[in-house]
C-alpha positions as CSV (number, residue, x, y, z in Angstrom):
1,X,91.5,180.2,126.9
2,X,91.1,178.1,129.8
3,X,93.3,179.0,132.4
4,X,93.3,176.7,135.5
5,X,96.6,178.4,138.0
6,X,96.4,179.5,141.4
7,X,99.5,182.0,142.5
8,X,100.1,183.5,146.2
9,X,102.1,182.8,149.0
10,X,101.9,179.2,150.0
11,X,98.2,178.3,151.3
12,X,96.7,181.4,150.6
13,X,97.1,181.0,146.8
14,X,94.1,182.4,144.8
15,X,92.9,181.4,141.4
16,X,94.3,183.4,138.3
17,X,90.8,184.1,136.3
18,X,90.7,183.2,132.5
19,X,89.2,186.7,131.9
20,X,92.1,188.5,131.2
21,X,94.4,186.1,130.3
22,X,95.2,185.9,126.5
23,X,98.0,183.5,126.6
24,X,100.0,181.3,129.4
25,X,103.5,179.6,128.3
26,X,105.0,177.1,130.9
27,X,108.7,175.8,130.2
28,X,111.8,174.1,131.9
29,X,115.3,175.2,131.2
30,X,118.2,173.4,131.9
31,X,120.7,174.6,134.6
32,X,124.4,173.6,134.0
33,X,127.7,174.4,135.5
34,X,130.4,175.0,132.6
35,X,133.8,174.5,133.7
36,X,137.3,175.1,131.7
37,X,140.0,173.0,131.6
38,X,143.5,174.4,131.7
39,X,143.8,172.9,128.4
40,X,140.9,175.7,126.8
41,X,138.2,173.2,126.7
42,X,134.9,172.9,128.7
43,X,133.2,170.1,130.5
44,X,129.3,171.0,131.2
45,X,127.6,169.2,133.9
46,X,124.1,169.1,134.1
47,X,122.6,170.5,137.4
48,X,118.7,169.9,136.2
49,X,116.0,172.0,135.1
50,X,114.3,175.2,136.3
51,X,110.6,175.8,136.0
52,X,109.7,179.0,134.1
53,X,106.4,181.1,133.3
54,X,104.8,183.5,131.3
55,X,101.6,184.7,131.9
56,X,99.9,187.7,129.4
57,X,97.1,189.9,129.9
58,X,94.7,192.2,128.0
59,X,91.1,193.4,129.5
60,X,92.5,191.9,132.9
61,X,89.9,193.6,135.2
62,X,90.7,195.8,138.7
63,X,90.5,193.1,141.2
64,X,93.5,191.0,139.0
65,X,95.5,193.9,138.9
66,X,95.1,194.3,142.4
67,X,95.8,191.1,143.8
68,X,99.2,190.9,141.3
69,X,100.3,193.9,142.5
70,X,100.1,192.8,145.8
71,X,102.0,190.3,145.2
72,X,105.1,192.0,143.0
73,X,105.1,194.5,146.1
74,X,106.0,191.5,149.1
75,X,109.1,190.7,147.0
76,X,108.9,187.4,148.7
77,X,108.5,183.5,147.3
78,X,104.6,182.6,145.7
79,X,103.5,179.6,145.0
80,X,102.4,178.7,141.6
81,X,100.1,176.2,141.0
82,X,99.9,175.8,136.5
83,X,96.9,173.0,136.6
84,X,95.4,173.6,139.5
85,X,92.3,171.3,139.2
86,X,94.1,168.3,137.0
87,X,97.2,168.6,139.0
88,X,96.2,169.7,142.7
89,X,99.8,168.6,144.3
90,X,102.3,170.1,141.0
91,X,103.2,173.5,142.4
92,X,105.8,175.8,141.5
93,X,107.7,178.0,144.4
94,X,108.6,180.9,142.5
95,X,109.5,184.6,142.3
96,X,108.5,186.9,139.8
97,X,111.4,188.0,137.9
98,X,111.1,191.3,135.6
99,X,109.4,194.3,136.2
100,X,105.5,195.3,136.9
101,X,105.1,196.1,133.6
102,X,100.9,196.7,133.3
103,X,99.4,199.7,132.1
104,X,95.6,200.9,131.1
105,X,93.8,198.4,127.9
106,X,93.4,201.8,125.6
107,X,90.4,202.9,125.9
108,X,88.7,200.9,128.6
109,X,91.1,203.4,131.1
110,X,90.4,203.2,134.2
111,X,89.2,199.3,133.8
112,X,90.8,197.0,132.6
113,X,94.3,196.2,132.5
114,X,97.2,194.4,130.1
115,X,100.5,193.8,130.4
116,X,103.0,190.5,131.8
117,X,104.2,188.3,134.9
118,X,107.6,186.1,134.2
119,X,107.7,183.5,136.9
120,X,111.1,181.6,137.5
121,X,111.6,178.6,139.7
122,X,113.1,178.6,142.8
123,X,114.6,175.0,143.0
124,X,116.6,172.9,140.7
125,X,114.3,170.1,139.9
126,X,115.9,166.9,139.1
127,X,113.3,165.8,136.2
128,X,110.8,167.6,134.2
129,X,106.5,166.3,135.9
130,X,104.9,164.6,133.3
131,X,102.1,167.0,133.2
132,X,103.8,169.2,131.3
């Protein structure tokens, strides 16, 4: 697959290599407020949407693994960039939500690397980009 993201803290952000990388899903989900009425009913409101990713791995090599755990271990805000080269200005602040869930590609131990990174949106955006 062709992956084109960058992820890292703002303006240091470093290019997520296709090796590796088996599959990357990119989704919005709406955010609402639900509020009930003192007659039992609900009213829903919508807030806007939330940008969401999921990125999958298998044979990701040293240097990868590296630089993600880097990243899982700041516990701060990255920056995600999904098209990087089509869509240089869409970027993502994010955190990584989940745990750092990689372990050793049996039987390339030692060298290569599979596993996940869940990405969630830190701002309610008011419209889903068109890239998407």
């Amino acid at each position: 697959m062709s992956l084109d993201a960058k992820l890292g803290p703002i303006g240091s952000e470093y290019p997520i290599p296709d090796d590796g990388c088996r599959k990357a899903d990119y989704w919005f989900e709406e955010v609402k407020a639900t509020h009930e009425l003192h007659d039992g009913s609900k009213k829903f409101y919508h807030k806007g949407y939330k940008f969401r990713a999921r990125l999958e791995f298998f044979m990701m090599p040293q240097t990868t693994y590296d630089n993600l755990r880097t990243e899982y271990n700041r516990h701060t805000e990255l920056n995600f960039l999904p098209r990087s080269t089509d869509y240089p200005s869409t970027s993502f602040e994010v955190r990584w939500i989940g745990e750092f869930n990689f372990r050793y590609c049996h039987p390339y131990t030692l060298t290569y690397w599979e596993g996940s990174v869940e990405l969630e949106g830190t701002e309610i955006l008011s419209s889903i980009p068109a890239w998407i």
